[in-house]
C-alpha positions in Angstrom: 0.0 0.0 0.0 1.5 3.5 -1.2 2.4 6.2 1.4 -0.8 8.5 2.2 -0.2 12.3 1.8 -2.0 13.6 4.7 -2.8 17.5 4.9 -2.6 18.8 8.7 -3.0 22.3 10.9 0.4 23.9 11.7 1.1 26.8 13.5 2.4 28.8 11.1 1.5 28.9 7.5 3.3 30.6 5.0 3.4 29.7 1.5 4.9 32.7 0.2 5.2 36.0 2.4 3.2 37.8 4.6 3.1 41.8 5.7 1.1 41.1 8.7 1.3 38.9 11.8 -1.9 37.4 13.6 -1.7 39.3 17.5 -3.8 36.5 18.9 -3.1 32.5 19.7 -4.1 30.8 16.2 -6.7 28.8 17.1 -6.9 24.9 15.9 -6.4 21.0 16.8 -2.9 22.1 17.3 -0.4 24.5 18.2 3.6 24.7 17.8 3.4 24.5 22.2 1.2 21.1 21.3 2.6 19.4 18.6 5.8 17.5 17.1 6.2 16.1 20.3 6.9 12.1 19.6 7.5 9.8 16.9 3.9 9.6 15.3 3.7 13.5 15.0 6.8 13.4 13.1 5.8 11.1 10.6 2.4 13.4 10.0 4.8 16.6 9.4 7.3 14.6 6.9 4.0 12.6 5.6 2.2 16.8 5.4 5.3 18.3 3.2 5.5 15.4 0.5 1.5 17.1 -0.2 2.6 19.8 -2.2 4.7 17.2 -4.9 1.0 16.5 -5.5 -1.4 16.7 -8.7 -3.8 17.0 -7.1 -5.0 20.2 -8.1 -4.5 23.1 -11.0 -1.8 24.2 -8.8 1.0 22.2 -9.5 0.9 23.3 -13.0 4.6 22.5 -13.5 3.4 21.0 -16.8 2.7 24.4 -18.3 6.2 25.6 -17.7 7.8 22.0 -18.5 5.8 21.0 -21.4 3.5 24.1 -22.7 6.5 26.6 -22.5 8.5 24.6 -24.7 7.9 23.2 -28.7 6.5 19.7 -27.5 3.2 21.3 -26.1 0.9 23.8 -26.7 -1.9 24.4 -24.2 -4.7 23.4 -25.5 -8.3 22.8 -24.5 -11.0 26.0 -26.2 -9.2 29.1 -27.3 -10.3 31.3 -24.8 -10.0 28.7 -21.7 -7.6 29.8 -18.9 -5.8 32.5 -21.0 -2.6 32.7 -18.6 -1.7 29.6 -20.1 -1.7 30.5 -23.5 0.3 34.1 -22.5 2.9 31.2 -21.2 2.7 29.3 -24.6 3.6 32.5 -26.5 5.9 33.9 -23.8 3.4 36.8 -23.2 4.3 37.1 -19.7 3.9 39.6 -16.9 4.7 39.4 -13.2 0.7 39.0 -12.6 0.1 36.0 -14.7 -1.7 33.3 -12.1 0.7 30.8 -13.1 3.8 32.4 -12.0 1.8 33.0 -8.7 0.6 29.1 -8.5 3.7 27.4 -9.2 5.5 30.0 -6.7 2.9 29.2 -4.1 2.9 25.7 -4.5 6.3 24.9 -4.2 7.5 27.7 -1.6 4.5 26.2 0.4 6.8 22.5 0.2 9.7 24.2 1.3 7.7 26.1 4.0 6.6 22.1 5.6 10.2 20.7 4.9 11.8 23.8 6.9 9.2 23.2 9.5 10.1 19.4 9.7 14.0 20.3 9.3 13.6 22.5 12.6 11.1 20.6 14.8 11.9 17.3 14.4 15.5 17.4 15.9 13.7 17.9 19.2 11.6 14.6 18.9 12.5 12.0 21.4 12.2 9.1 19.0 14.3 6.0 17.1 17.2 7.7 15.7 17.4 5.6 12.6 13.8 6.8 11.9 14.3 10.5 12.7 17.6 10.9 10.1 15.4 8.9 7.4 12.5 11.7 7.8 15.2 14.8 8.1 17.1 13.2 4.8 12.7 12.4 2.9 12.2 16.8 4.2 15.7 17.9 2.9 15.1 15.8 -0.7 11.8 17.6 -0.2 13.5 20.9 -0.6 15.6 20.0 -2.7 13.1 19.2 -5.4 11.0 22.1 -5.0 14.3 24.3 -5.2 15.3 22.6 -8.8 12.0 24.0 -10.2 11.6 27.2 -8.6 15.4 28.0 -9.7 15.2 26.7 -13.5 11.7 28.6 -13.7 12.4 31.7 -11.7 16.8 32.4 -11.5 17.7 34.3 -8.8 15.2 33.4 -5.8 14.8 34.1 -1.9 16.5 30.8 -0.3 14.6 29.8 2.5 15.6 27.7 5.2 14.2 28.4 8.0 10.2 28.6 9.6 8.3 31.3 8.9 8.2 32.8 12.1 10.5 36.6 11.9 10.1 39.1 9.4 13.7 38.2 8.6 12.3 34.3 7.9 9.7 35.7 5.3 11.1 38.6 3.8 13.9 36.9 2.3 16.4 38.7 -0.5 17.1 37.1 -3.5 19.9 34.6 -4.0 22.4 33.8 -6.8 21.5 31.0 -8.6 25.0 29.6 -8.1 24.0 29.6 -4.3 20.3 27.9 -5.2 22.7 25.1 -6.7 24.8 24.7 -4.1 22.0 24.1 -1.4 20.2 21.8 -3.6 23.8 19.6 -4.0 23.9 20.1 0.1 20.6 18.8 0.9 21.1 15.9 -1.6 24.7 14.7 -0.1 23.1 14.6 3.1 19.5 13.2 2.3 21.6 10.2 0.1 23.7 9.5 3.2 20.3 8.6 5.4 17.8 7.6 3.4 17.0 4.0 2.5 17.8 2.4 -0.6 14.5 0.7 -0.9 11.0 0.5 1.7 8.7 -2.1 1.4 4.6 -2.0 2.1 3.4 1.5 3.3 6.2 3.4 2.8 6.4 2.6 -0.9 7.1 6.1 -2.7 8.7 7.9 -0.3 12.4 9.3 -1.0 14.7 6.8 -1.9 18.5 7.1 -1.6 18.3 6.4 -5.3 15.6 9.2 -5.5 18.4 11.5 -4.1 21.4 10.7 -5.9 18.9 10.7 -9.3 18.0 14.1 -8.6 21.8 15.4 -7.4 23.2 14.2 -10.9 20.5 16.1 -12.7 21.6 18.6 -10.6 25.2 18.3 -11.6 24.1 17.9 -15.0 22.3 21.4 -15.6 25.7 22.8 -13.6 27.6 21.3 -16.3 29.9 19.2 -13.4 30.5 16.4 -15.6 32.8 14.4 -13.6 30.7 14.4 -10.4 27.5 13.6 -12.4 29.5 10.2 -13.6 31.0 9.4 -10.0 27.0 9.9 -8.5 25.5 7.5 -11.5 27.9 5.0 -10.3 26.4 5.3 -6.4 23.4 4.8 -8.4 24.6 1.9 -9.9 26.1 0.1 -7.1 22.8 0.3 -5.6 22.0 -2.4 -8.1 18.4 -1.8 -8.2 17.9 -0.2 -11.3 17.4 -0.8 -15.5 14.5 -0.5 -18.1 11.4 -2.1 -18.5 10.8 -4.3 -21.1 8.2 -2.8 -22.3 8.7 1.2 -22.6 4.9 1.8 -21.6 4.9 0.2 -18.5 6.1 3.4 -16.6 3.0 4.7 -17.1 0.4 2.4 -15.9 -0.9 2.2 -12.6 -0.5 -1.8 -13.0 3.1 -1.4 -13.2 4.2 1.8 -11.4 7.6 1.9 -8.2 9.2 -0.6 -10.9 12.9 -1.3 -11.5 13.1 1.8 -13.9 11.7 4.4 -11.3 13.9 6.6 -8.8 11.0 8.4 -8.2 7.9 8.8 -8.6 4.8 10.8 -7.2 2.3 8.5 -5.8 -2.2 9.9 -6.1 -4.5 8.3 -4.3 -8.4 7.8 -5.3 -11.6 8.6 -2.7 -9.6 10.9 -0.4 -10.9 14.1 1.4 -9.1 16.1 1.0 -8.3 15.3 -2.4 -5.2 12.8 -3.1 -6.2 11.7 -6.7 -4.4 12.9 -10.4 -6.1 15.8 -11.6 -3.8 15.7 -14.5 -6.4 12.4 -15.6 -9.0 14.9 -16.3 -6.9 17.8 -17.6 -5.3 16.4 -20.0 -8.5 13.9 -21.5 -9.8 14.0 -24.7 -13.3 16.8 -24.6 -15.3 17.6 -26.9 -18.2 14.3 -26.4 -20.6 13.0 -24.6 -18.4 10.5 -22.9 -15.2 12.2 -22.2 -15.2 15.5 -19.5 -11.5 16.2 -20.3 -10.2 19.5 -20.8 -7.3 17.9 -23.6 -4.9 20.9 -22.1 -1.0 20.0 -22.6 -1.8 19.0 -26.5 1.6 17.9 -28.2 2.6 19.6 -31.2 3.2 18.3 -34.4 7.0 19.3 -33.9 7.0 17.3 -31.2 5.1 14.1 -33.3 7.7 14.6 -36.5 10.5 14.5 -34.2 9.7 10.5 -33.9 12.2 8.3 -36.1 10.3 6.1 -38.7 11.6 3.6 -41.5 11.5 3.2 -45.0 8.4 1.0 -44.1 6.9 3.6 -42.4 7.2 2.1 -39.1 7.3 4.4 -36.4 9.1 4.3 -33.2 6.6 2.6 -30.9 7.2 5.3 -27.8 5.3 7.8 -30.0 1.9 5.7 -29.7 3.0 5.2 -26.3 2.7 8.7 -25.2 0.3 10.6 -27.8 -2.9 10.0 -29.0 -3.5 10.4 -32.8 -5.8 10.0 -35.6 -5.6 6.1 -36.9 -4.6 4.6 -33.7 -7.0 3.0 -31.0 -7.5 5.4 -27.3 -6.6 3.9 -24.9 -10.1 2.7 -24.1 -9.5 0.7 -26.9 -12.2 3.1 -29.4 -10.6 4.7 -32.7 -9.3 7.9 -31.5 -11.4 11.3 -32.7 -9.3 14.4 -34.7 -11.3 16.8 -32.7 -10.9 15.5 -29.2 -8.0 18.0 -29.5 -7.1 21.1 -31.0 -3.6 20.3 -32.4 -5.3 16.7 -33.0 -3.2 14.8 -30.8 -3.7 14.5 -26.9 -0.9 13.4 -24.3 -1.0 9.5 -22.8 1.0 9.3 -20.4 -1.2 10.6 -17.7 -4.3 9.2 -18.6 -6.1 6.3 -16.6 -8.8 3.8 -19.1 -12.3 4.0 -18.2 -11.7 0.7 -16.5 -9.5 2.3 -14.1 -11.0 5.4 -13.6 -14.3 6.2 -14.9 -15.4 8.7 -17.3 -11.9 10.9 -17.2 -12.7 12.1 -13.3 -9.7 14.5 -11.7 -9.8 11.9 -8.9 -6.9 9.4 -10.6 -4.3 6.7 -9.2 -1.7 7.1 -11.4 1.9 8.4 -10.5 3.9 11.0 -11.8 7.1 9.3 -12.6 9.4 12.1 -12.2 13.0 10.3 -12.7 13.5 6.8 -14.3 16.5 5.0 -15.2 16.3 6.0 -19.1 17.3 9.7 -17.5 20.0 8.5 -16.0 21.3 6.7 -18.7 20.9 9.4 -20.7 22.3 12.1 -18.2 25.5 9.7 -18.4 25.6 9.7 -21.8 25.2 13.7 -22.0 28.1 14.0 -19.5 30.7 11.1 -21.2 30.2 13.3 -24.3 30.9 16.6 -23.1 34.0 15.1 -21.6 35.1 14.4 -24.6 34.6 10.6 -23.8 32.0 9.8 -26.9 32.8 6.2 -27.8 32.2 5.7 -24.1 28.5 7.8 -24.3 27.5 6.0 -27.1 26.6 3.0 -24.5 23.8 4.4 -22.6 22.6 6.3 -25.6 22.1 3.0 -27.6 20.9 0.9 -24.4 17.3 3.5 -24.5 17.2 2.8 -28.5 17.8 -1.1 -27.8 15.2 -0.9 -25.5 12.4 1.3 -27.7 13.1 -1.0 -31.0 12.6 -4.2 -28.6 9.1 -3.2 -27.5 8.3 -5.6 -30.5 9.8 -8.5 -28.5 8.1 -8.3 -25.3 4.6 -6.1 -26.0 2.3 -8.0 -27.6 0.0 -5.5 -28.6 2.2 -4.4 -31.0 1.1 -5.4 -34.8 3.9 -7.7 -35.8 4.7 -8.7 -32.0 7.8 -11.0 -32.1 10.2 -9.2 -34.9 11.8 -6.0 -34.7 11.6 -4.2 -37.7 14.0 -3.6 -40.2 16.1 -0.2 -39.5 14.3 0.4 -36.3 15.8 2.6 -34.0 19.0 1.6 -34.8 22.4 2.6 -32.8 24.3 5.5 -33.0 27.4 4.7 -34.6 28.8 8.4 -35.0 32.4 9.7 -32.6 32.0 12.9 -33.8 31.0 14.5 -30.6 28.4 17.1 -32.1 26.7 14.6 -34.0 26.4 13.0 -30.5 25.2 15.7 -28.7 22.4 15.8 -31.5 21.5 12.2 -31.2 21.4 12.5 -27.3 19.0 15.5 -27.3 17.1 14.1 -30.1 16.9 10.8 -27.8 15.8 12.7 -24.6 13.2 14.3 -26.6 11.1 11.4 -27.6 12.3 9.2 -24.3 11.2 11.9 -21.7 8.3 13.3 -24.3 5.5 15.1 -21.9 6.9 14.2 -19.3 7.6 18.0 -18.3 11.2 18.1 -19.1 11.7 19.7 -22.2 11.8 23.4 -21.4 14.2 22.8 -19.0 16.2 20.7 -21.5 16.0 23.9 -24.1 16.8 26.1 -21.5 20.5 24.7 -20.6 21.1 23.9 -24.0 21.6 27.4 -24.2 20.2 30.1 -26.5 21.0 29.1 -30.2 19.1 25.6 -29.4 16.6 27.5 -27.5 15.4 30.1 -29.7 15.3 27.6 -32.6 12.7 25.2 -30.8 10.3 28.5 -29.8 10.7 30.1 -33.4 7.0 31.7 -33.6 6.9 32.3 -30.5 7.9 35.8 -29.0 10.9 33.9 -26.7 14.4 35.6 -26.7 17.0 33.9 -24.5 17.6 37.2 -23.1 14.5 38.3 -22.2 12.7 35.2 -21.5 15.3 32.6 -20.2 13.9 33.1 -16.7 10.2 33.9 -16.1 9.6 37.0 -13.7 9.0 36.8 -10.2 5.1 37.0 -9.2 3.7 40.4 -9.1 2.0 39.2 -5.3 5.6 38.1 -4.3 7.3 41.5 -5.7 4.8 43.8 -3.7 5.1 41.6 -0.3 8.7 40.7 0.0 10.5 44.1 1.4 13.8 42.8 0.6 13.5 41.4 -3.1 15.7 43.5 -4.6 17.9 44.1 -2.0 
């Protein structure tokens, strides 16, 4: 049974920053003087921060900056339908845009619990062993909502403490250097405590895996080649890791926390409050009778072409598993409709089937699988080549193609099950280290397809690669590399600019 993200009263809550201060005793089931006072409490504070990773609402609409930002994506759903999105989609963007404000929100609220964890939970009389495992799950915690807010936003107020001075909330701005270098902290130290695996309940929690996954990314977008090789061989020596089979099987809620995920973001059905995937109905074909999608987060047909396919027209399979398109069955099994959409595609990976989850609801079990093993491979592969090691890179690169092109031998929905056909996907042979670099961004493409990577891909690349993929779009690296601060954080926070 998966971990259950509960929601609880603290004493202080701050998602952002605040001008005033409450003058009387905040009145509730508890209180700072009441609580985190014994092992049980603790697990409710650590079990409280992991609710914000949730999507479990519009607000963690990291898909819009991931996916709809960049050339995969566009956002979909009726023309006129939640227009802040579409300002995003055509980098039309002011400090007010609710998006900026959600995502900022959101995720400053998830540091806001892991700081509250980070400083209370020292204090707990309680099994040691268990106490450093919930301080490493709060600083991975922090260390993930960091990463986003610091590839969206640039230069951002580091918090690391409760909310409870002036000087806690009205934080200045830091370098993103210094964002970086916190993020690599809380990862060293989360991956020295955390388990490598749980078992039962505490399935999807943070993994040591999870940590050392997200601290090579991290290294990665620093450009820190060398210590994103040595942290992919912790990974390694864990020994619990490699690809499915069967590409798709990251994606249904059959076969989710397999040998491919680091981690993933576990929903929960019939909850109150809310636990389930809202992305299930968000991202659903509309448009009928029998679907109540909204078919936001549409890919592009950029993002379709960029799927290799033979001389016999056989396309790479991973692009039927993650869109829907005109010819092919839904995943309910029915022909799939043009006009479900409005770029005529719609995004797979985070739907549930009718028999799972009926009629499209927000109220979904499936997880967001943040970071598989195919990254990793492909984050090694990235960082071999920019060393100047590309024979060496071309090994993970070709281990995801070997595994795409042999989704013939093991799926047998596949027309012609059994045979891999001829010229599909087949390895990289190049040493020219450009040529690689082209192959392994072309790869991470369709691997990680809406899976809400791709802007930040674009974004490291740097601006040549950048402004090429947003050509029609009003995106300059200069202007739009970061997206501004919210206009609600800019009038609150006192020391922003300072």
């Amino acid at each position: 049974m998966k971990i259950k993200y509960l929601i609880f009263i603290i004493s202080v809550f701050a998602v952002s920053s605040c001008q005033k201060f409450l003058t009387e005793d905040l009145q509730g089931v508890y209180s700072s003087a009441t609580f985190y006072k014994n092992q049980g409490e603790a697990l409710m504070a650590i079990n409280s921060a992991y609710n914000d990773l949730l999507f479990n609402s519009s607000d963690n609409c990291i898909w819009v900056f991931g996916d709809v930002a960049s050339d995969d994506a566009v956002k979909g759903s009726l023309a006129g339908d939640q227009l802040d999105i579409q300002y995003i989609d055509q980098f039309n963007v002011v400090p007010s845009n609710l998006e900026l404000l959600s995502i900022w929100m959101r995720y400053y609220d998830g540091i806001t619990r892991a700081n509250i964890v980070l400083s209370q939970v020292p204090n707990i009389s309680m099994d040691a062993t268990l106490k450093a495992r919930i301080l490493g799950e709060a600083k991975y915690i922090r260390a993930h909502m960091y990463f986003y807010l610091v590839n969206i936003f640039g230069s951002i107020p580091l918090k690391l403490n409760p909310p409870l001075t002036q000087a806690d909330i009205n934080v200045p701005k830091s370098s993103v250097a210094s964002i970086y270098k916190q993020i690599e902290t809380d990862l060293i130290d989360a991956s020295a405590v955390l388990p490598a695996i749980y078992t039962s309940s505490d399935v999807g929690r943070a993994t040591k895996g999870a940590a050392l996954g997200l601290l090579a990314k991290t290294y990665l977008y620093e450009g820190k080649y060398d210590q994103v090789l040595a942290t992919i061989t912790s990974i390694d020596s864990l020994q619990l890791y490699k690809l499915m089979p069967v590409y798709s099987d990251n994606f249904h809620a059959a076969t989710q926390s397999n040998q491919e995920s680091l981690f993933e973001i576990h929903h929960m059905r019939g909850q109150n409050p809310g636990l389930g995937n809202f992305l299930n109905q968000y991202f659903a074909p509309r448009g009928d009778s029998i679907y109540s999608g909204y078919a936001f987060d549409a890919p592009t047909q950029n993002f379709v072409s960029e799927f290799e396919i033979t001389t016999d027209s056989i396309v790479d399979p991973r692009l039927d598993y993650t869109v829907g398109r005109p010819g092919q069955k839904w995943i309910n099994g029915e022909s799939f409709i043009s006009t479900w959409s409005p770029t005529t595609y719609i995004s797979k990976k985070h739907i549930q089937p009718f028999s799972e989850v009926p009629n499209a609801t927000a109220d979904g079990y499936l997880s967001y699988v943040y970071l598989r093993y195919a990254d990793i491979l492909l984050f090694k592969a990235e960082a071999l080549n920019e060393l100047g090691r590309t024979a060496e890179a071309l090994i993970p690169l070709n281990q995801v193609r070997k595994r795409a092109r042999e989704s013939y031998l093991y799926d047998s929905k596949l027309a012609g099950f059994g045979t891999i056909p001829k010229n599909l996907l087949p390895d990289v042979v190049t040493t020219n280290q450009q040529d690689v670099r082209t192959a392994i961004y072309h790869e991470r493409r369709v691997e990680l397809g809406l899976e809400f990577h791709r802007f930040f891909d674009l974004m490291r690349y740097g601006q040549q690669a950048a402004e090429a993929a947003l050509t029609g779009t009003n995106f300059t690296y200069a202007n739009n590399r970061y997206f501004p601060i919210p206009l609600n954080e800019q009038d609150n926070n006192t020391n922003l600019n300072n």
